[in-house]
C-alpha positions as a LaTeX table, in Angstrom:
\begin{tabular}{lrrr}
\hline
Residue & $x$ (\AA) & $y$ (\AA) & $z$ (\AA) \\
\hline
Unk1 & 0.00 & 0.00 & 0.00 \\
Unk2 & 1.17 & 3.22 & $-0.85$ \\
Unk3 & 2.24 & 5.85 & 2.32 \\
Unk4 & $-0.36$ & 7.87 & 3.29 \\
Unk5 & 0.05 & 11.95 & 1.94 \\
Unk6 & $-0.65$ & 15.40 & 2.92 \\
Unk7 & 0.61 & 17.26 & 0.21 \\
Unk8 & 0.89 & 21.38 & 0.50 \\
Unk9 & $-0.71$ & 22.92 & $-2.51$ \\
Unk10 & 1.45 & 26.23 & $-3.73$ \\
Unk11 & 4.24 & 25.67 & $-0.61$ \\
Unk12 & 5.88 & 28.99 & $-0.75$ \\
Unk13 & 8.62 & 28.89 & 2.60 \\
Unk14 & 8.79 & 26.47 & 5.79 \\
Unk15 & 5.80 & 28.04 & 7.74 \\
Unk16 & 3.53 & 26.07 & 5.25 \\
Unk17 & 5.44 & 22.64 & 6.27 \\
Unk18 & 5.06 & 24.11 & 9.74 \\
Unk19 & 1.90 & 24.81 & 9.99 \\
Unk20 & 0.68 & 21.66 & 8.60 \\
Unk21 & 2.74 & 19.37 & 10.86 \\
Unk22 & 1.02 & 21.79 & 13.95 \\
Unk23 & $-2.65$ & 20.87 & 12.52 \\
Unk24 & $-1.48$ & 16.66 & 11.89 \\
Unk25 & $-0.75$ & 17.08 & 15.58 \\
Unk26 & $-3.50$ & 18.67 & 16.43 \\
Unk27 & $-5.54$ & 15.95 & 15.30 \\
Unk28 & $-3.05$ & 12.92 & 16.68 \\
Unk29 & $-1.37$ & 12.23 & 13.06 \\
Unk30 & 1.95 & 13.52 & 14.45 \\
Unk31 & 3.35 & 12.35 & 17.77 \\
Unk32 & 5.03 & 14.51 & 20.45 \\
Unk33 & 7.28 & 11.73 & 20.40 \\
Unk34 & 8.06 & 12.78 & 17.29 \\
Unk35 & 6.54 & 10.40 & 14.50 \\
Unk36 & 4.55 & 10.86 & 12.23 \\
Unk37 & 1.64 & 8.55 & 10.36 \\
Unk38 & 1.72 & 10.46 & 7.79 \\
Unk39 & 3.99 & 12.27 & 4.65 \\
Unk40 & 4.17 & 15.73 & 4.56 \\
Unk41 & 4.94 & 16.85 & 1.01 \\
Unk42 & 5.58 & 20.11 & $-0.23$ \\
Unk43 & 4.23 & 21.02 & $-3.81$ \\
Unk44 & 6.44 & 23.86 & $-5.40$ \\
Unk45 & 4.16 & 25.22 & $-8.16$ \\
Unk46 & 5.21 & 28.86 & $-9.42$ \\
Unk47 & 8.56 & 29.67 & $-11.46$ \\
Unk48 & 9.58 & 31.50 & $-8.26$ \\
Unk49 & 8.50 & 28.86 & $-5.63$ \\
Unk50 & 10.35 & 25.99 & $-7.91$ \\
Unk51 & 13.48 & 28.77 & $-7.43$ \\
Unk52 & 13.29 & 28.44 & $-3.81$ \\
Unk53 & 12.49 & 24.59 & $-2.99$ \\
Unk54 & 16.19 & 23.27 & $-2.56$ \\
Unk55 & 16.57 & 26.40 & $-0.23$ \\
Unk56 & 13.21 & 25.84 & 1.63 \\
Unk57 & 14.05 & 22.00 & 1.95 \\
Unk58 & 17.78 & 22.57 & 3.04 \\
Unk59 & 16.53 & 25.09 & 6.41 \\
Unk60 & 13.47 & 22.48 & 6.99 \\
Unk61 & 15.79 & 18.87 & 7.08 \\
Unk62 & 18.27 & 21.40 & 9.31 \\
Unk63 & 15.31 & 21.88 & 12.20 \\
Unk64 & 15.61 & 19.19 & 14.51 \\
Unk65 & 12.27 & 18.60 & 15.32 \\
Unk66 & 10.83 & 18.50 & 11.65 \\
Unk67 & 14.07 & 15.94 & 10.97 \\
Unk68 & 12.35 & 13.80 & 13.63 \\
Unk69 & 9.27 & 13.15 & 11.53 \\
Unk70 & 11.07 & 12.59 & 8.47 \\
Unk71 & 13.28 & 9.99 & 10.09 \\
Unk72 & 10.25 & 8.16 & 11.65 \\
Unk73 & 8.94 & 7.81 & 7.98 \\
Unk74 & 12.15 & 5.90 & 7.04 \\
Unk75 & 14.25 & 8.42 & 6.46 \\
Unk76 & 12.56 & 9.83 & 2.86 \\
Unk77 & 11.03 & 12.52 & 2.39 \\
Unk78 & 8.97 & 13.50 & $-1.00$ \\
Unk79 & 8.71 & 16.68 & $-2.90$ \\
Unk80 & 5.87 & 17.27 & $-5.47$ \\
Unk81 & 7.05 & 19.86 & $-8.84$ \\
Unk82 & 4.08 & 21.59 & $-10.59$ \\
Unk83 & 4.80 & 21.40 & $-14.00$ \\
Unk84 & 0.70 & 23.37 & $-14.79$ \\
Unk85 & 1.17 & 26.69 & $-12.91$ \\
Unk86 & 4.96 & 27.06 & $-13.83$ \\
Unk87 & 4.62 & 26.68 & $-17.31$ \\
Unk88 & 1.16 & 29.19 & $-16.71$ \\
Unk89 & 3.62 & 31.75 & $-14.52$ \\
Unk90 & 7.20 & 31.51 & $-17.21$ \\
Unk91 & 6.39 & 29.66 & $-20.53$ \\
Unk92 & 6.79 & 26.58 & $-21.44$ \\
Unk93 & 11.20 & 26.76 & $-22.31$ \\
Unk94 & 11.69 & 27.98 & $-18.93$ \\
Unk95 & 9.12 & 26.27 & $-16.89$ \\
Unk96 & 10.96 & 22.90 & $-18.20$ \\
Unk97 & 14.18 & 24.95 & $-17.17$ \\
Unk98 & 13.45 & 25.72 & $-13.46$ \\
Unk99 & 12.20 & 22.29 & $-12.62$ \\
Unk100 & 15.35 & 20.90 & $-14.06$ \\
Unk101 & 17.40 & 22.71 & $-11.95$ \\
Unk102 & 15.48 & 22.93 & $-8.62$ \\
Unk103 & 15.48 & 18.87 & $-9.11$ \\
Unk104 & 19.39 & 19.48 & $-9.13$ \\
Unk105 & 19.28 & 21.42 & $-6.32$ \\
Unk106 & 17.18 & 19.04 & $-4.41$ \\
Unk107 & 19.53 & 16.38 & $-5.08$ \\
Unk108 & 22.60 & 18.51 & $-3.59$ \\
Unk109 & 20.79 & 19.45 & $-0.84$ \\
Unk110 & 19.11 & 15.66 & 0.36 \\
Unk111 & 22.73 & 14.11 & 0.00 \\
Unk112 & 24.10 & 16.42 & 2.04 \\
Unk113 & 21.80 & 15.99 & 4.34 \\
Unk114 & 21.69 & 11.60 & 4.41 \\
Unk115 & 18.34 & 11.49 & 3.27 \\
Unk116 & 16.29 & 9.57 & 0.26 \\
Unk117 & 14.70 & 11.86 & $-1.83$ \\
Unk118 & 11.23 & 11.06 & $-3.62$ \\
Unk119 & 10.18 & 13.58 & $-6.36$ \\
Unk120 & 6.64 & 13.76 & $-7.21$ \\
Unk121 & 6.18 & 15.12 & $-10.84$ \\
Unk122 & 2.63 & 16.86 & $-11.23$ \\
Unk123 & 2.17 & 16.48 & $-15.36$ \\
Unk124 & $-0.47$ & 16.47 & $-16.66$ \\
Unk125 & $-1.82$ & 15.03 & $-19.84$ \\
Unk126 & $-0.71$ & 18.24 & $-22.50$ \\
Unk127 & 2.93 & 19.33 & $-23.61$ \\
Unk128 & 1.81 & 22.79 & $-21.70$ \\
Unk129 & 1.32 & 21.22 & $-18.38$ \\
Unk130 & 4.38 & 18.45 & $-18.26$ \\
Unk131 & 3.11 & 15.63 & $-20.77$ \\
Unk132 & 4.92 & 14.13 & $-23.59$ \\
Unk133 & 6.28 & 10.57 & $-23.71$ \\
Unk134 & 6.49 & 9.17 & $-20.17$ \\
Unk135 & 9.83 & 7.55 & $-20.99$ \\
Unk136 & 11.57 & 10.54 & $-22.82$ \\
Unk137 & 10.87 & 12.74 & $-19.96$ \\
Unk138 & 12.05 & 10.40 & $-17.21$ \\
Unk139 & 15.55 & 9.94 & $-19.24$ \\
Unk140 & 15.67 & 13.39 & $-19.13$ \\
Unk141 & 15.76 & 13.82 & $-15.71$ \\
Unk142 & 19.05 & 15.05 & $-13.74$ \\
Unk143 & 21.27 & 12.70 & $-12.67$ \\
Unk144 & 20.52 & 11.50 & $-8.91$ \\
Unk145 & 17.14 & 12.89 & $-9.21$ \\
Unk146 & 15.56 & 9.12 & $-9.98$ \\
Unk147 & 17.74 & 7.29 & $-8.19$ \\
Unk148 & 15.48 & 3.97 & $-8.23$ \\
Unk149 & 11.77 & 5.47 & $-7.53$ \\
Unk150 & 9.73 & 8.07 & $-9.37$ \\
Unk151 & 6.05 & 9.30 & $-8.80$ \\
Unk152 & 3.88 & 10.79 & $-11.63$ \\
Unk153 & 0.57 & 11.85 & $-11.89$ \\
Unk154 & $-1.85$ & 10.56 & $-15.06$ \\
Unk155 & $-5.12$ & 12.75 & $-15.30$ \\
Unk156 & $-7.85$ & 13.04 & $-17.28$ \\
Unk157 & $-8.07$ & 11.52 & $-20.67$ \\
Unk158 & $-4.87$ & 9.94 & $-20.26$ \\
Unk159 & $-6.06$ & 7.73 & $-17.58$ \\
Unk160 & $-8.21$ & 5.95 & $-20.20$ \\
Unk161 & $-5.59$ & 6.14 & $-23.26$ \\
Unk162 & $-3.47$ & 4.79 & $-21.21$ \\
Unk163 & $-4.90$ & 2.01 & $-19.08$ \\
Unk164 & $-8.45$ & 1.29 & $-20.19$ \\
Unk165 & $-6.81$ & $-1.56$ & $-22.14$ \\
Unk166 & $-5.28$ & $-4.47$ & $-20.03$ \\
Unk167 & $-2.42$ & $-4.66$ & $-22.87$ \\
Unk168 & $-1.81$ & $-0.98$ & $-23.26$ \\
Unk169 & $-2.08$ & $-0.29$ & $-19.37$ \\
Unk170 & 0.61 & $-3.38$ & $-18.89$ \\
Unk171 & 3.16 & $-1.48$ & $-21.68$ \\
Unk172 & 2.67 & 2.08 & $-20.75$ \\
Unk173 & 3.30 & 1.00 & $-17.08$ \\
Unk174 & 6.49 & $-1.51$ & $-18.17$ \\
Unk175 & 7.90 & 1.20 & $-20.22$ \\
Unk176 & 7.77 & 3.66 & $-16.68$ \\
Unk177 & 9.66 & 0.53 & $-15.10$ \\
Unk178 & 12.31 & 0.34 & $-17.73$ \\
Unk179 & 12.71 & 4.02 & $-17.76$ \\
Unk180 & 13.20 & 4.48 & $-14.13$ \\
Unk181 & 15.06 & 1.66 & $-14.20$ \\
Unk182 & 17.76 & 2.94 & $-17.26$ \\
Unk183 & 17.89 & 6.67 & $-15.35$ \\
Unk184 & 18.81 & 4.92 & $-11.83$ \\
Unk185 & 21.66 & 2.14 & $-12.77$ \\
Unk186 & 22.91 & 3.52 & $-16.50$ \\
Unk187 & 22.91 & 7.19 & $-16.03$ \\
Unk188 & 26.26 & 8.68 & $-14.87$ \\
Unk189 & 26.06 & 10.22 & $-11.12$ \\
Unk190 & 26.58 & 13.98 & $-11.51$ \\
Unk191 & 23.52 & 15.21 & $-10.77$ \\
Unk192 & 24.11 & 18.23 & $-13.88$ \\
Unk193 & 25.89 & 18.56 & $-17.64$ \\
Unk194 & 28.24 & 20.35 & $-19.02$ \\
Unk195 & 28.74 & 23.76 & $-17.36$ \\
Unk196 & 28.40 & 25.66 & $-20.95$ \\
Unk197 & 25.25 & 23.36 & $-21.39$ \\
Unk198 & 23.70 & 25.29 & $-18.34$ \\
Unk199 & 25.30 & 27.98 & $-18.85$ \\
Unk200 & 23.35 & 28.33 & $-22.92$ \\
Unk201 & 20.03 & 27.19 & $-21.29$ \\
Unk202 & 20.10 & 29.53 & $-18.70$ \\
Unk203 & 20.40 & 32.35 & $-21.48$ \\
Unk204 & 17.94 & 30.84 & $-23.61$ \\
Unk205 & 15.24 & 30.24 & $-20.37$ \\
Unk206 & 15.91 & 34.30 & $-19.39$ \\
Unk207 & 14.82 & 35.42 & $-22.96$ \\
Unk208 & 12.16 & 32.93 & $-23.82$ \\
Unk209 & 10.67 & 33.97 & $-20.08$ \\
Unk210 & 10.39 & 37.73 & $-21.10$ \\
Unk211 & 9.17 & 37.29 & $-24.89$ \\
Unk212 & 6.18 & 34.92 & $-22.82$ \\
Unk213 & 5.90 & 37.28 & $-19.83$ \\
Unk214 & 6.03 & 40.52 & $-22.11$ \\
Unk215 & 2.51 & 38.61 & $-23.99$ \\
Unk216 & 0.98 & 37.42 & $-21.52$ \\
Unk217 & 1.23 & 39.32 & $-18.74$ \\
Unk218 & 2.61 & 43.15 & $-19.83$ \\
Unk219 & 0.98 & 43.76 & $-22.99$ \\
Unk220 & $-2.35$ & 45.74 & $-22.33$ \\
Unk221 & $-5.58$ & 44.18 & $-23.54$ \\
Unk222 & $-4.20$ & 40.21 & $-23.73$ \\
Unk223 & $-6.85$ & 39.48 & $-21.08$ \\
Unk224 & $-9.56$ & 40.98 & $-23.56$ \\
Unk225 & $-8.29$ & 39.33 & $-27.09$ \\
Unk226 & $-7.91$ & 35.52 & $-24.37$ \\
Unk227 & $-11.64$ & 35.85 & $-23.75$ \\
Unk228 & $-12.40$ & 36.55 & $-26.72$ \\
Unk229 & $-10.55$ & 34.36 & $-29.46$ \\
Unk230 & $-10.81$ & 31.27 & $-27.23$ \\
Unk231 & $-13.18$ & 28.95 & $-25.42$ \\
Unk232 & $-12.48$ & 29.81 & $-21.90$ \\
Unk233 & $-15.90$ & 31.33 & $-21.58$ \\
Unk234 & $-17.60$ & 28.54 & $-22.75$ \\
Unk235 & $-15.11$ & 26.23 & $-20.49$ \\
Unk236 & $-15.96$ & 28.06 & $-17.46$ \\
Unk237 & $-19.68$ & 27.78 & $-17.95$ \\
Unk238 & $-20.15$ & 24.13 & $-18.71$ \\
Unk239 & $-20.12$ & 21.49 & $-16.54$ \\
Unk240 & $-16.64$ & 19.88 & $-18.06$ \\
Unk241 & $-14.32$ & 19.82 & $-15.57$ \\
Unk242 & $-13.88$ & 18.72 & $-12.10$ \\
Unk243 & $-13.28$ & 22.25 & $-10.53$ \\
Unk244 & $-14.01$ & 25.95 & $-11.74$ \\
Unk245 & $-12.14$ & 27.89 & $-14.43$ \\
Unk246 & $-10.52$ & 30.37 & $-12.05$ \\
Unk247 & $-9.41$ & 30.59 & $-8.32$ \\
Unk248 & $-11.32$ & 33.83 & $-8.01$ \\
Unk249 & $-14.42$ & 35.57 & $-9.75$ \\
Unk250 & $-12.08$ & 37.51 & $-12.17$ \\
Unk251 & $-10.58$ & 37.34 & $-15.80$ \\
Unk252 & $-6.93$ & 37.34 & $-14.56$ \\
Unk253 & $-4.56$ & 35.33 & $-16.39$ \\
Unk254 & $-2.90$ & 34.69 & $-12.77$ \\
Unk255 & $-6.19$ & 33.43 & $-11.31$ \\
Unk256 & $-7.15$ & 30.87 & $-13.91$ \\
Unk257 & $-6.68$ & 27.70 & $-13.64$ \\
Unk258 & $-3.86$ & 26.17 & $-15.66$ \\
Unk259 & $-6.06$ & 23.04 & $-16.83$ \\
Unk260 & $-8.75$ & 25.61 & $-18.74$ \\
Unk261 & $-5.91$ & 27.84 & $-19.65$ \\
Unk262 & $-3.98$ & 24.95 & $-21.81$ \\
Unk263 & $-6.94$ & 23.49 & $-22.58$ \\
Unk264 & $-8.55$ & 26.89 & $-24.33$ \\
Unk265 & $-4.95$ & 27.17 & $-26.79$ \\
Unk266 & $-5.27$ & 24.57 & $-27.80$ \\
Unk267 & $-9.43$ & 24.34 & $-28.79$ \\
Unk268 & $-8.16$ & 27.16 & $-31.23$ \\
Unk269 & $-5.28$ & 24.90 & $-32.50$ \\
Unk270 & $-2.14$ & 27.36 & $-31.37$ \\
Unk271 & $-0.91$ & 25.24 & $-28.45$ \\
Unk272 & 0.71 & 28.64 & $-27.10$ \\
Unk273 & 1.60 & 27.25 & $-23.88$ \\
Unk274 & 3.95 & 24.53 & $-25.24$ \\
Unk275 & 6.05 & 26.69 & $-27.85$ \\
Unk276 & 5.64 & 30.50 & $-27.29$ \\
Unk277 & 9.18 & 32.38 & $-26.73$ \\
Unk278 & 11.35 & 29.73 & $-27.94$ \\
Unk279 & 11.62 & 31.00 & $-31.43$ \\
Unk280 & 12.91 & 34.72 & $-30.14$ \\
Unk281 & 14.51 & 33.46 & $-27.64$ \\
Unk282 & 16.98 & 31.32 & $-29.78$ \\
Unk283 & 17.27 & 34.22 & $-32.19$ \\
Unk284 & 18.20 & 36.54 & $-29.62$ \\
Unk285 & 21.29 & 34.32 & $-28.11$ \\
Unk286 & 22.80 & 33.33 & $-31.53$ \\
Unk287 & 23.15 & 37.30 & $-32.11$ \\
Unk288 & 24.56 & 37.30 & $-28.79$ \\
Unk289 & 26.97 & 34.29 & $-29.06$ \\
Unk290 & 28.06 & 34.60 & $-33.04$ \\
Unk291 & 31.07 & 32.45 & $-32.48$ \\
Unk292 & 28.74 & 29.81 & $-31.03$ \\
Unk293 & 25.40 & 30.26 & $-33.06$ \\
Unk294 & 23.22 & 27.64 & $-34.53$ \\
Unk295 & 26.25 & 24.37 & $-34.18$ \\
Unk296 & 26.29 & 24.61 & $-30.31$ \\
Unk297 & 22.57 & 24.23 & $-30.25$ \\
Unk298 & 22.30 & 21.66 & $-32.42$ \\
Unk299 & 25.42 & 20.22 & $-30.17$ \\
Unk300 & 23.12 & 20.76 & $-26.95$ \\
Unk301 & 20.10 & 18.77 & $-29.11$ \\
Unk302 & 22.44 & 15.34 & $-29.70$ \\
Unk303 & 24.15 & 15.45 & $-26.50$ \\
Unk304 & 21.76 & 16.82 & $-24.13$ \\
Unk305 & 18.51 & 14.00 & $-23.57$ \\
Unk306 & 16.96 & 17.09 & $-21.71$ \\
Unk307 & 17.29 & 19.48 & $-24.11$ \\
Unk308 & 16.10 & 16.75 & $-27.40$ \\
Unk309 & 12.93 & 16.14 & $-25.09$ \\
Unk310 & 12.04 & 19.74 & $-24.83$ \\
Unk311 & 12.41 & 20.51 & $-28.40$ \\
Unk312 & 10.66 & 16.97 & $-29.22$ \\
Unk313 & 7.66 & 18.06 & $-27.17$ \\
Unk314 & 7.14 & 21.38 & $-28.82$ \\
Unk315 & 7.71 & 19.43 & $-32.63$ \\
Unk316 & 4.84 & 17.46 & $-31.61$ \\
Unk317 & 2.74 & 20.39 & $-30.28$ \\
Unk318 & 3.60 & 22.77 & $-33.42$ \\
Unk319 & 2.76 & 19.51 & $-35.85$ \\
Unk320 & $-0.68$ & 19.78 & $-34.13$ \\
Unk321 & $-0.83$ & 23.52 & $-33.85$ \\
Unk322 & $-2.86$ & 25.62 & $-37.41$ \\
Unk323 & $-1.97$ & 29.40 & $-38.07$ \\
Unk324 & $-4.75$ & 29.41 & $-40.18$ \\
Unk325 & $-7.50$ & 27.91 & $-38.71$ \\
Unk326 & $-6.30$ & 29.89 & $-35.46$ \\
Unk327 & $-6.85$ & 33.14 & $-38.07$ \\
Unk328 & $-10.64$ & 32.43 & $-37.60$ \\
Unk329 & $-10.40$ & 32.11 & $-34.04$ \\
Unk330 & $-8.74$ & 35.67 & $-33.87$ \\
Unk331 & $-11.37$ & 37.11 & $-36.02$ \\
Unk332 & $-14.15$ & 36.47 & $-32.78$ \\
Unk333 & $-12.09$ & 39.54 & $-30.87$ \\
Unk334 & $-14.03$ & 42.84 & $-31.87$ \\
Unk335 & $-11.50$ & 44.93 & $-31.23$ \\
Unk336 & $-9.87$ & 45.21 & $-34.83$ \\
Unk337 & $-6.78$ & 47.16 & $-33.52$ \\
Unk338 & $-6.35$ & 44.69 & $-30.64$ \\
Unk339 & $-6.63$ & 41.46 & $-32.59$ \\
Unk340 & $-3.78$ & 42.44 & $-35.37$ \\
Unk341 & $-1.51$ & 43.79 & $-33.11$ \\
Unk342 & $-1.43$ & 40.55 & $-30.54$ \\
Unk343 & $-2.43$ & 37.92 & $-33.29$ \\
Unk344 & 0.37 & 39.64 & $-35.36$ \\
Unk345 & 2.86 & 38.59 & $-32.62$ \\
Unk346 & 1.92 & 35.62 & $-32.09$ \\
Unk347 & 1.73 & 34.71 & $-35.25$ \\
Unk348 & 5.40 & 36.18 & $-36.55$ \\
Unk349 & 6.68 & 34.18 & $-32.97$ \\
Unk350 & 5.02 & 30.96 & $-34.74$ \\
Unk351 & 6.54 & 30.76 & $-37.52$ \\
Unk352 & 10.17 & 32.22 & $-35.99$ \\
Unk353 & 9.64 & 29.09 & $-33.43$ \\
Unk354 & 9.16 & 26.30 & $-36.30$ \\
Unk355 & 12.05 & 27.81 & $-38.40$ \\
Unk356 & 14.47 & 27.21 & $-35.30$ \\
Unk357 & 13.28 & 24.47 & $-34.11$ \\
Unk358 & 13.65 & 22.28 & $-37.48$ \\
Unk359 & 17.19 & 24.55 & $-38.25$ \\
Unk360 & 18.34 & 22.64 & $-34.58$ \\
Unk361 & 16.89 & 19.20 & $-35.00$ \\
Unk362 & 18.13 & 19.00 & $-38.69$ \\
Unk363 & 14.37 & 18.23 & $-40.29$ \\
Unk364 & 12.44 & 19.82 & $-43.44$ \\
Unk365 & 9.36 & 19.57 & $-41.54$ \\
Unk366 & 7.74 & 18.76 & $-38.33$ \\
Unk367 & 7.68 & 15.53 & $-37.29$ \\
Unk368 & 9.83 & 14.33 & $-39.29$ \\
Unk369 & 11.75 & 11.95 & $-37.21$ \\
Unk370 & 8.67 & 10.45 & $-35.44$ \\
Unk371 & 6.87 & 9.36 & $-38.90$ \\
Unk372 & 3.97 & 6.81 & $-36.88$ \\
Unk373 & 3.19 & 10.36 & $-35.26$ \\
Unk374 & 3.39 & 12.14 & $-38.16$ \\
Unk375 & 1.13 & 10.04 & $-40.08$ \\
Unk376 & $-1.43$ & 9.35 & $-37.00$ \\
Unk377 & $-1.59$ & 13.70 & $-36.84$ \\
Unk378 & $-1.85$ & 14.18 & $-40.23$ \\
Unk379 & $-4.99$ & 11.38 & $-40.62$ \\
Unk380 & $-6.32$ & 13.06 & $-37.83$ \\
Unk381 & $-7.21$ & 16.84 & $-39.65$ \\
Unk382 & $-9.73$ & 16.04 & $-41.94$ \\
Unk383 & $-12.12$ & 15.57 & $-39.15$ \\
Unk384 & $-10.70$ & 18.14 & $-36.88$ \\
Unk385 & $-10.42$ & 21.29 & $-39.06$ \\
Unk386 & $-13.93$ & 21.02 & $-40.09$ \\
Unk387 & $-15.08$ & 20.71 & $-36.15$ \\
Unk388 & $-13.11$ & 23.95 & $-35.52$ \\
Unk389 & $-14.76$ & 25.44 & $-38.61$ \\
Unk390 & $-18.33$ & 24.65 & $-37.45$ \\
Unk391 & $-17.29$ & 25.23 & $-33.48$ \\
Unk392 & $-16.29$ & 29.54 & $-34.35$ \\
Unk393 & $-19.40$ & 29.44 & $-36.10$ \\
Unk394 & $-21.77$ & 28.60 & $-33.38$ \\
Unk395 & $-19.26$ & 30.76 & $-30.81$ \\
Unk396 & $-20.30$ & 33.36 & $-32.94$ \\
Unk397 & $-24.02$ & 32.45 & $-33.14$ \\
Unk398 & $-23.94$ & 32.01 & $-29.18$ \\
Unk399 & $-22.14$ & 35.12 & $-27.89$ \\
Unk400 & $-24.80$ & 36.49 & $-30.27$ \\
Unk401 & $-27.29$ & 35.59 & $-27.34$ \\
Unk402 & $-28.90$ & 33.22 & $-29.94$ \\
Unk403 & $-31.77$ & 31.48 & $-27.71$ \\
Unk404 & $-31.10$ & 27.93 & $-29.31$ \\
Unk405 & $-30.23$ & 25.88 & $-26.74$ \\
Unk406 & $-28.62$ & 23.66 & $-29.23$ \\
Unk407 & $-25.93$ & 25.97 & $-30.06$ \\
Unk408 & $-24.56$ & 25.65 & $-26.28$ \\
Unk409 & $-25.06$ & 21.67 & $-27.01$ \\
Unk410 & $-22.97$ & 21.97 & $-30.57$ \\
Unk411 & $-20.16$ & 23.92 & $-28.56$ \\
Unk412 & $-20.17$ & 20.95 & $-25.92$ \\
Unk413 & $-19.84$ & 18.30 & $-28.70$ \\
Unk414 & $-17.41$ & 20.40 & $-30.51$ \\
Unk415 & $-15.41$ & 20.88 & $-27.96$ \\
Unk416 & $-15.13$ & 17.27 & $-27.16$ \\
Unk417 & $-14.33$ & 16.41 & $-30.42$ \\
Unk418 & $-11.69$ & 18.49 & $-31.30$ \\
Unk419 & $-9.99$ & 17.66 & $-27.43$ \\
Unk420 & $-10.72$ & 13.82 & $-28.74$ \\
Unk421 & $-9.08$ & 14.04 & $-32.13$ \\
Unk422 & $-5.72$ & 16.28 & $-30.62$ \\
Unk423 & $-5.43$ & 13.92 & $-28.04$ \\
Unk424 & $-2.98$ & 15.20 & $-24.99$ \\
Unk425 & $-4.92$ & 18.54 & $-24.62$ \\
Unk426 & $-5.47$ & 19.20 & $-20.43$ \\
\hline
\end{tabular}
């Protein structure tokens, strides 16, 4: 049976760990004596909080009385990464970036200290909240941070493409075995690369973070043209998902939810949360490292399993991704002026993002080196395009205030299609 958890949603500093270990005590979970029945788990979620975890976990395994606890459960201790609300908070390059390194700072930190460290990994199903091939991304991991046991999370659809099948459930879980298995016994023990490695993707996760930011988050009237070219209004209405669209009655970008956020890109086939700043950002270091340029990254891409996964993931999500049909979605934001001036950028990023991402992985087009994929994405769009073709029809007929209660019911089914035929959406 697995060990009981509490885990600490958004952990931000050791008074959270604290205070949770006071209430477990409070209600006889946690001894005086000093054990504990019980697992407390921090969850760093935010760019800034996945920053601060090794730090956080290196003061609370140095307090004597929290050490206690940990000791009692057998000397482990388990730390949950949010991949949904980091990629949500810094983009998808440097989200990947920042759990990478706080998992190397964990590892320092829980050596040093004589304990086993257990890292949860919070993915979820899309590319934009930690998804991808299961076995990719747990080769990919830092050295030491496997070290003979992983924990994952499988939501939503996956659940059932995964495991609904005895056959397929017995695979997908033998190739997490093998995986885990390959990153603890045949993976050298340095827990990091090259220092140049970290050095470029440090660079490259500080410029893709403020092309994303400067979107998202700085340019005035993004909230408005979100609302408006996507289905997030029609998410948060309908009775889809297991909790609301936002933390708080508000349009915020911040307060939303990163399941509808995803979720809503990729209805209106741009995926932004699993490619957007890569394309600048890459641009932007090769002017700033001439006598390095384009062969160093396309050294980083052979040599570098974390590095090919991240650029795999966003070949996938781009192969599924459709700057036209995306066009119509942009055309639903009234605001003429608005709509060309942040569909214009995101558009010029898109193609700027494909150019340098097939440059690096040496391909003519997307998908090239994955042609099952390829073929299984490319079947897939004569039945999708048309159901995003009919779906910005009826979200035009319905924020119309068209009475028809079948519209609502075609935006349901629509909605489920299109989510059904891209597959790893939320």
């Amino acid at each position: 049976m697995p060990s009981p958890q509490c885990i600490i949603s958004m952990c931000k500093g050791m008074s959270d760990m604290l205070e949770v270990a006071v209430l477990l005590k409070e209600v006889g979970l946690v001894h005086p004596s000093g054990r504990s029945s019980i697992n407390i788990v921090p969850l760093f979620e935010t760019i800034e909080d996945l920053q601060a975890s090794s730090g956080i976990m290196d003061r609370m395994l140095s307090l004597h009385d929290y050490r206690r606890l940990v000791d009692s459960r057998g000397s482990v201790q388990e730390v949950m990464l949010g991949y949904s609300d980091s990629n949500k908070d810094g983009g998808f390059v440097t989200s990947g970036w920042e759990l990478y390194k706080a998992e190397i700072g964990l590892v320092e930190v829980f050596e040093r200290h004589g304990v086993r460290l257990r890292l949860f990994h919070g993915r979820g199903g899309s590319v934009g909240r930690g998804g991808g091939p299961s076995y990719d991304a747990i080769i990919a991991q830092p050295g030491g941070a496997v070290n003979g046991q992983i924990r994952i999370t499988e939501q939503g659809e996956i659940i059932s493409s995964k495991y609904s099948n005895a056959e397929v459930g017995r695979n997908n879980l033998e190739i997490l075995a093998a995986a885990t298995l390959e990153a603890s016994l045949l993976h050298p023990r340095q827990s990091a690369p090259r220092r140049e490695y970290l050095t470029a993707m440090d660079e490259l996760s500080n410029l893709a973070f403020k092309a994303y930011r400067g979107l998202v988050y700085e340019t005035d009237g993004f909230v408005d043209y979100f609302w408006a070219s996507t289905v997030i209004n029609e998410i948060a209405t309908l009775n889809i998902g297991s909790r609301p669209a936002s933390r708080k009655k508000t349009r915020a970008i911040e307060d939303l939810r990163a399941i509808p956020w995803v979720f809503s890109w990729a209805q209106c086939r741009l995926m932004l949360p699993g490619w957007y700043g890569f394309g600048s950002a890459v641009e932007q270091w090769i002017a700033a490292h001439p006598d390095k340029g384009m062969p160093f990254l396309k050294e980083l891409y052979r040599e570098w399993p974390f590095f090919r996964m991240l650029l795999s993931n966003m070949d996938m999500v781009l192969a599924k991704s459709s700057i036209a049909i995306a066009s119509r979605y942009a055309e639903l934001v009234p605001d003429e002026a608005l709509r060309e001036k942040i569909f214009g950028r995101i558009r010029r990023e898109w193609h700027s993002c494909i150019e340098t991402l097939l440059d690096i992985m040496g391909q003519d087009r997307l998908l090239q080196g994955n042609p099952l994929l390829e073929r299984s994405v490319r079947h897939r769009f004569p039945y999708l395009d048309p159901l995003n073709h009919v779906q910005v029809e009826l979200l035009k007929e319905y924020r119309a205030q068209n009475p028809d209660e079948q519209v609502l019911r075609g935006i349901q089914l629509t909605i489920n299609g299109i989510s059904a035929g891209l597959r790893n959406t939320g």
